[in-house]
C-alpha positions as CSV (number, residue, x, y, z in Angstrom):
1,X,106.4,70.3,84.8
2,X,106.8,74.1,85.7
3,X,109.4,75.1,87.8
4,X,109.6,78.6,89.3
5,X,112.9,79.5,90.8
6,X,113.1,83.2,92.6
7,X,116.4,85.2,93.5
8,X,117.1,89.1,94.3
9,X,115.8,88.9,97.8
10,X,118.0,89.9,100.7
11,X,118.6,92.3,104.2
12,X,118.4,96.0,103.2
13,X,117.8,99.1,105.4
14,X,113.9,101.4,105.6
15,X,113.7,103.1,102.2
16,X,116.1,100.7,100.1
17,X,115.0,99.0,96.4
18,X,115.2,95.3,95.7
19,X,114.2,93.9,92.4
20,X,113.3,89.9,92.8
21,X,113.5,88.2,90.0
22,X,111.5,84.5,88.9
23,X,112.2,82.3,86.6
24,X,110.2,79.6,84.6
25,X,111.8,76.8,83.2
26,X,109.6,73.9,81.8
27,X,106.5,76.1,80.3
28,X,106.0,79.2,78.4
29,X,106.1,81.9,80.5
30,X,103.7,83.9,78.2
31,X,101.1,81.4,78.4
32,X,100.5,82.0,82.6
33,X,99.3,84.9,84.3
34,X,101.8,85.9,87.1
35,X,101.5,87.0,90.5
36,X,104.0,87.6,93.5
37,X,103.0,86.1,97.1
38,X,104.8,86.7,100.7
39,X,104.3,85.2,103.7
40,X,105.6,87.0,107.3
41,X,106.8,84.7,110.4
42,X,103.3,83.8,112.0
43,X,101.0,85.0,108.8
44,X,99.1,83.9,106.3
45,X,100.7,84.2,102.9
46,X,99.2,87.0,101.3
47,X,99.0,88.8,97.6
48,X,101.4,91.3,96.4
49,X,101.1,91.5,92.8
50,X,100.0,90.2,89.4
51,X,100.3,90.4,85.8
52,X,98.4,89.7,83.0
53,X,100.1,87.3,80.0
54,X,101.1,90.6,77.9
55,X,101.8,92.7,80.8
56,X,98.9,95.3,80.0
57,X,97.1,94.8,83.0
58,X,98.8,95.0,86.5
59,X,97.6,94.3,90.0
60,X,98.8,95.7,93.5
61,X,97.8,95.0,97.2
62,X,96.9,98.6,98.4
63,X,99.8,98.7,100.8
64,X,102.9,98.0,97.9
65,X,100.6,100.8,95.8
66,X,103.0,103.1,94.5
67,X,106.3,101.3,95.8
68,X,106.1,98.0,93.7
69,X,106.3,97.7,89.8
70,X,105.5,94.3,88.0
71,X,106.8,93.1,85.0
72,X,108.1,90.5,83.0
73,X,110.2,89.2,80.0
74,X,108.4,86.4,78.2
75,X,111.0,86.4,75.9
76,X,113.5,85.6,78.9
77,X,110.8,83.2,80.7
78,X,111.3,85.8,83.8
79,X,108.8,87.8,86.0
80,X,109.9,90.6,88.4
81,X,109.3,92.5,91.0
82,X,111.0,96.1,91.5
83,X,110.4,97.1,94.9
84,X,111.0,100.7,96.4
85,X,111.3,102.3,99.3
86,X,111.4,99.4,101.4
87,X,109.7,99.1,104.8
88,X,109.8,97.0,108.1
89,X,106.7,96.1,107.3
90,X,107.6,94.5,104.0
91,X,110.0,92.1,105.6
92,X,108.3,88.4,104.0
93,X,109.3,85.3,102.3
94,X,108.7,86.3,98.8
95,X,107.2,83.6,95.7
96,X,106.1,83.7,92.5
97,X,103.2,81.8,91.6
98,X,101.5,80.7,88.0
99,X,98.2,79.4,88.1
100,X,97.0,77.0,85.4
101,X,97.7,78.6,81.9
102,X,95.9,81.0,79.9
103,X,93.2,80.9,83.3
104,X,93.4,84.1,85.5
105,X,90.4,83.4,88.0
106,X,90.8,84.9,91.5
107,X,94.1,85.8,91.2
108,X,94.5,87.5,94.4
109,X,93.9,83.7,96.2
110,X,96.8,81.5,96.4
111,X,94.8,78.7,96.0
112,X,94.4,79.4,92.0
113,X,98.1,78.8,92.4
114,X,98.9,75.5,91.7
115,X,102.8,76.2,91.2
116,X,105.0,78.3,93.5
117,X,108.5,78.7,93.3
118,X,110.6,77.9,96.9
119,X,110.7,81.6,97.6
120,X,113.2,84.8,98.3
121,X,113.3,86.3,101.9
122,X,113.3,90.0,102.2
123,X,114.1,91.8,105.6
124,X,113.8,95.7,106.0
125,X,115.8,96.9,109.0
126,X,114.5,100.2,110.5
């Protein structure tokens, strides 16, 4: 059974970095196309990012555009998620998600996701 396990997340200030980082234990990370998630107090969980099994093909929510880099070691089983300058706005429960392997689908719906790891909070003071 996969298990996804994030870390990285914490309380930094407007204009900080985090990297989050996600790993897989009980599959093959390079089987599984892999996307980042968060959820804010009172909203739906929404897409952040994705990437494709060899890491040639990356996807962004128009509002991390820019800020947000994707990537992953399949060699370490472990997907990140280097975030810059950090707003209030992105302050969320982060998770990784992997959706059935070697299927990509709709990738920017959490319901092609049937394994999510507990997730990472983030919180951006201003």
């Amino acid at each position: 059974q996969v298990q996804l396990v994030e870390s990285g997340g914490g309380l930094v200030q407007a204009g900080d970095s985090l990297r989050l980082s996600c790993v897989m234990s009980g599959g093959n990370l390079s089987a599984y196309v892999m996307a980042w998630f968060r959820q804010a107090p009172g909203k739906n969980r929404e897409f952040v990012s994705a990437v494709d099994w060899s890491a040639r093909m990356t996807y962004y929510t128009d509002s991390v555009k820019g800020r947000f880099t994707i990537s992953r070691d399949n060699a370490e089983n472990t997907l990140y998620l280097q975030m810059s300058s950090l707003k209030p706005e992105d302050t969320a429960i982060y998770y990784c998600a992997a959706p059935r392997p070697f299927h990509i689908g709709a990738f920017r719906d959490p319901d092609e996701y049937p394994f999510w790891g507990q997730g990472t909070q983030v919180t951006v003071s201003s």
